[in-house]
C-alpha positions in Angstrom: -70.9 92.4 -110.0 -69.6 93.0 -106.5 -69.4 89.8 -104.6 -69.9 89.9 -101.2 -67.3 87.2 -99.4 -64.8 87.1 -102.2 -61.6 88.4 -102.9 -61.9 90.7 -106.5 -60.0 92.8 -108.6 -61.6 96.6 -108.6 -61.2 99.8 -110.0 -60.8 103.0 -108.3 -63.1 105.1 -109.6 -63.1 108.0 -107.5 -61.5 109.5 -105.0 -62.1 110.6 -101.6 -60.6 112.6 -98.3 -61.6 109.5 -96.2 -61.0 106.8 -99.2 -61.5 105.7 -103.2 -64.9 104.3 -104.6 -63.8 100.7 -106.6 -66.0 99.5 -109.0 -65.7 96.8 -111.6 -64.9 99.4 -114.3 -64.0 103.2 -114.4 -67.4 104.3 -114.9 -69.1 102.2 -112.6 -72.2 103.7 -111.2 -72.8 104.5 -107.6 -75.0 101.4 -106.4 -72.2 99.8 -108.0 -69.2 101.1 -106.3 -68.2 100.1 -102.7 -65.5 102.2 -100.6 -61.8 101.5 -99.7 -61.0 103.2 -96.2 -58.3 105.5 -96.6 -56.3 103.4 -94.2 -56.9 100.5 -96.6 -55.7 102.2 -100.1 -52.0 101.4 -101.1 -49.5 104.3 -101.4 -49.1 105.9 -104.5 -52.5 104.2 -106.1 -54.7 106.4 -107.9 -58.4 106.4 -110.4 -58.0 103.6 -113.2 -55.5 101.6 -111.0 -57.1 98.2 -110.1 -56.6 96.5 -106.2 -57.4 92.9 -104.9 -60.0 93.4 -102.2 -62.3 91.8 -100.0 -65.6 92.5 -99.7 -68.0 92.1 -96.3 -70.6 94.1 -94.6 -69.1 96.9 -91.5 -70.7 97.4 -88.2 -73.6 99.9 -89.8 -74.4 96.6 -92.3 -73.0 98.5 -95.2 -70.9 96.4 -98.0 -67.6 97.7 -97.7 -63.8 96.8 -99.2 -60.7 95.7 -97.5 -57.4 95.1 -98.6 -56.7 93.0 -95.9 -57.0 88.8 -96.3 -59.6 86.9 -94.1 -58.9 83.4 -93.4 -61.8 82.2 -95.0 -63.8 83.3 -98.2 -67.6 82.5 -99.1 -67.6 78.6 -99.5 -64.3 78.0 -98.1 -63.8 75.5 -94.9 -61.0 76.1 -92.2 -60.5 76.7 -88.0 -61.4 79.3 -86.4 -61.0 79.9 -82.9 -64.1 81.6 -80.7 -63.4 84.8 -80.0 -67.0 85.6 -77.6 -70.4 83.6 -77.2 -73.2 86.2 -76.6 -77.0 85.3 -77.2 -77.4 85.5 -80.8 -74.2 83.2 -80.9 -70.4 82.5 -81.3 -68.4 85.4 -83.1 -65.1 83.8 -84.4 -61.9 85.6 -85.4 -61.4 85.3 -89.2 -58.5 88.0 -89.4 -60.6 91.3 -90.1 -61.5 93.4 -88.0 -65.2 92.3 -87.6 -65.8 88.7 -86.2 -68.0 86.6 -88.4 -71.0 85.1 -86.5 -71.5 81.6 -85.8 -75.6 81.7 -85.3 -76.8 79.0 -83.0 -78.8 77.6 -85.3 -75.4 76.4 -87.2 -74.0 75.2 -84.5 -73.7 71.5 -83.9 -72.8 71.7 -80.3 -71.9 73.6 -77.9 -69.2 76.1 -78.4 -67.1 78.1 -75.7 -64.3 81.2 -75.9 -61.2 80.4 -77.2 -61.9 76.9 -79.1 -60.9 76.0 -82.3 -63.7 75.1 -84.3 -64.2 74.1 -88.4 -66.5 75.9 -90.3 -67.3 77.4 -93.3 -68.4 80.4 -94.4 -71.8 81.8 -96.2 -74.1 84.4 -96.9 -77.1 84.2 -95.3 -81.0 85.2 -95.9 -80.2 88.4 -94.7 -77.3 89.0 -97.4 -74.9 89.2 -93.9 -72.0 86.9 -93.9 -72.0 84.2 -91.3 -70.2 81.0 -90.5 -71.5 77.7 -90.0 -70.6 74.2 -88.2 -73.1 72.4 -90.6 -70.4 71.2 -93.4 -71.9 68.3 -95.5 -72.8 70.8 -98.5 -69.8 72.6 -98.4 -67.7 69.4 -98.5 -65.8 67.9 -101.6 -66.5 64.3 -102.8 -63.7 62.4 -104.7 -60.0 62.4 -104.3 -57.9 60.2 -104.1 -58.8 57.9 -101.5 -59.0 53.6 -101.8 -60.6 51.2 -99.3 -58.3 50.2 -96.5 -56.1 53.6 -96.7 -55.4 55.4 -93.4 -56.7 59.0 -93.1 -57.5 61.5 -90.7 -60.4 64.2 -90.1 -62.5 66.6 -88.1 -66.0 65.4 -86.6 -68.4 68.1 -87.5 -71.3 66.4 -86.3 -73.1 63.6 -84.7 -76.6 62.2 -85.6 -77.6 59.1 -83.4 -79.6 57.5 -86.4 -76.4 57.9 -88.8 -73.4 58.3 -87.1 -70.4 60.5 -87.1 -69.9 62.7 -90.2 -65.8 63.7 -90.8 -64.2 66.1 -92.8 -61.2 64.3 -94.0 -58.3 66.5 -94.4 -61.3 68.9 -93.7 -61.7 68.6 -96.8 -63.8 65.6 -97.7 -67.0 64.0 -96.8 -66.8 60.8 -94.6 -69.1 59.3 -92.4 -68.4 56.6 -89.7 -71.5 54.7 -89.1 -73.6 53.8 -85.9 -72.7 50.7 -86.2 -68.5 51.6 -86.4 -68.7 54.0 -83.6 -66.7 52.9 -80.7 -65.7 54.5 -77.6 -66.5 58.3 -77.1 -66.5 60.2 -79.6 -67.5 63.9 -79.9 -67.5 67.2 -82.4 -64.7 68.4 -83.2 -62.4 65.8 -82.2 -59.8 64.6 -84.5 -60.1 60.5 -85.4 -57.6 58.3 -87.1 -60.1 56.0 -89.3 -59.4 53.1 -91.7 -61.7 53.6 -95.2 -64.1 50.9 -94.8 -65.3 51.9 -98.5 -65.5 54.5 -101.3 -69.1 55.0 -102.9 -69.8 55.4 -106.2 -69.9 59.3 -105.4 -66.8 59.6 -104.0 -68.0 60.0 -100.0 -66.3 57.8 -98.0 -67.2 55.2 -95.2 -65.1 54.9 -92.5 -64.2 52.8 -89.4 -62.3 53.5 -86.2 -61.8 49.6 -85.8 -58.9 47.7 -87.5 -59.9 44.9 -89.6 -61.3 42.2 -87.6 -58.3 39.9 -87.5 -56.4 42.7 -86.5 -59.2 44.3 -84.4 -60.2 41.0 -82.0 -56.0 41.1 -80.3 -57.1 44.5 -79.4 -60.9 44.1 -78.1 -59.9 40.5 -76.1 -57.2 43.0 -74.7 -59.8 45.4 -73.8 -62.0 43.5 -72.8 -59.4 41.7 -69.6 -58.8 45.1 -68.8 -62.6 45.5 -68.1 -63.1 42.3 -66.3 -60.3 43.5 -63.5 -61.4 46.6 -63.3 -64.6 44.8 -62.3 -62.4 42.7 -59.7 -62.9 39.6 -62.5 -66.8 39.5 -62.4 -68.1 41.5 -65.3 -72.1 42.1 -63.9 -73.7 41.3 -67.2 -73.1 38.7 -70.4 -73.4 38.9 -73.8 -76.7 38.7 -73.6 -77.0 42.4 -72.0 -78.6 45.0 -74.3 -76.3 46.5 -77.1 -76.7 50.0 -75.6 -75.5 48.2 -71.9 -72.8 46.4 -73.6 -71.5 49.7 -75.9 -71.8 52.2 -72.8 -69.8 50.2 -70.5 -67.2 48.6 -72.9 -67.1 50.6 -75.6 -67.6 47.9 -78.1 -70.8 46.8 -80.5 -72.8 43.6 -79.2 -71.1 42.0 -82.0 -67.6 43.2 -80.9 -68.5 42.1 -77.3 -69.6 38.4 -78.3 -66.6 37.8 -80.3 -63.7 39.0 -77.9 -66.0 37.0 -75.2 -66.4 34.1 -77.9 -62.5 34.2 -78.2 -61.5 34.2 -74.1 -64.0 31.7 -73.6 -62.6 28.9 -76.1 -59.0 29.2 -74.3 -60.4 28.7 -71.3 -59.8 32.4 -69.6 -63.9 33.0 -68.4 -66.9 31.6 -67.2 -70.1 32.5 -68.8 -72.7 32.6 -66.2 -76.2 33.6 -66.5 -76.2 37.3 -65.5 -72.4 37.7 -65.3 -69.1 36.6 -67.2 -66.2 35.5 -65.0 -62.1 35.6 -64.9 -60.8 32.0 -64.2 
């Protein structure tokens, strides 16, 4: 069976002033066979030898063979950088030729010439070949990963009532929560993140924070820094809304009330009403 997207050992069955037919055996028949450019065939090859080629559809949507390697097959996940947006989408550079297209529809954000961005590859209802930003099917679950380990990934996408899904090692499927999201974080940016847990499926939870002993140096630190840039009169408390609190210090409500909680006992703020103080 020719397999479009894949890399296969063929036949060459017949041959041709402008290339060989390859098929799966010698007498493959002719809705079975799939032509070799003559640029394409290797020197000296002949019928009944057998090449490694790739297979993928030309500019006239015909399946057709190439010798050369593409960076990605069918199910495979990997960078590719954007080689022109136009209105049907993002064509990236994959190494043949042809650019694969990155429909819209698979994107899961905005996408301009020239970036870097990790996708994988699929055929789509139209038997075409196209790429796609949308990872968390593609993605492996396992390995061998252990709660507090230190790892690092790829944000494919962001979903406000979820979180922040990372392929780790893009690789792996890894989510940092809603509630462990801190600071700005956006698709396709690389993150640093501690394994907050391992579920029984092998997807992995993550967190951007340290562990709290560790993590309430860094957020009282912060958090000084804030109150000066405010000229030592932060204009809200703790009592502010999270979405207040998280947009202008980066930090969960929780986060907030224990770096405050901490600055307050050794005497460094005033907690007023509708404001928080430097002493």
């Amino acid at each position: 069976m020719l397999e479009l997207g894949k890399i296969q050992s063929l036949v060459i069955v017949k041959e041709l002033d402008f290339g060989v037919y390859l098929g799966e055996t010698p007498n493959a028949s002719m809705d079975e066979r799939v032509l070799l450019p003559k640029k394409q065939v290797p020197q000296g090859s002949g019928v009944g030898d057998a090449i490694e080629v790739f297979l993928y559809k030309d500019s006239k949507d015909r399946i057709i063979a190439t010798t050369n390697r593409p960076l990605l097959c069918v199910g495979g996940i990997g960078k590719l950088r954007v080689s022109q947006v136009t209105n049907i989408g993002a064509f990236l550079d994959w190494g043949l030729e042809k650019d694969v297209l990155l429909p819209y529809k698979e994107q899961t954000t905005k996408v301009c010439e020239g970036d870097e961005v990790l996708v994988a590859l699929y055929v789509d209802k139209s038997s075409r070949l196209a790429a796609t930003m949308k990872l968390y099917r593609y993605l492996k679950q396992g390995g061998s990963f252990a709660k507090d380990d230190v790892v690092r990934g790829t944000v494919y996408e962001i979903r406000e009532d979820m979180g922040a899904f990372v392929a780790v090692d893009d690789q792996y499927s890894a989510l940092i929560s809603t509630r462990e999201l801190y600071g700005e974080i956006r698709v396709g940016d690389v993150v640093t993140a501690r394994v907050a847990s391992v579920k029984g499926d092998g997807k992995l939870d993550l967190s951007v924070r340290e562990k709290a002993y560790l993590q309430i140096g860094r957020d009282v630190g912060k958090l000084l820094e804030i109150l000066e840039s405010y000229g030592g009169v932060l204009p809200f408390s703790d009592k502010a809304s999270p979405e207040v609190i998280r947009c202008e210090t980066g930090m969960s409500k929780n986060a907030f009330k224990r770096a405050v909680g901490n600055l307050l006992k050794s005497g460094r703020i005033v907690i007023k009403p509708d404001a928080i103080c430097l002493k």
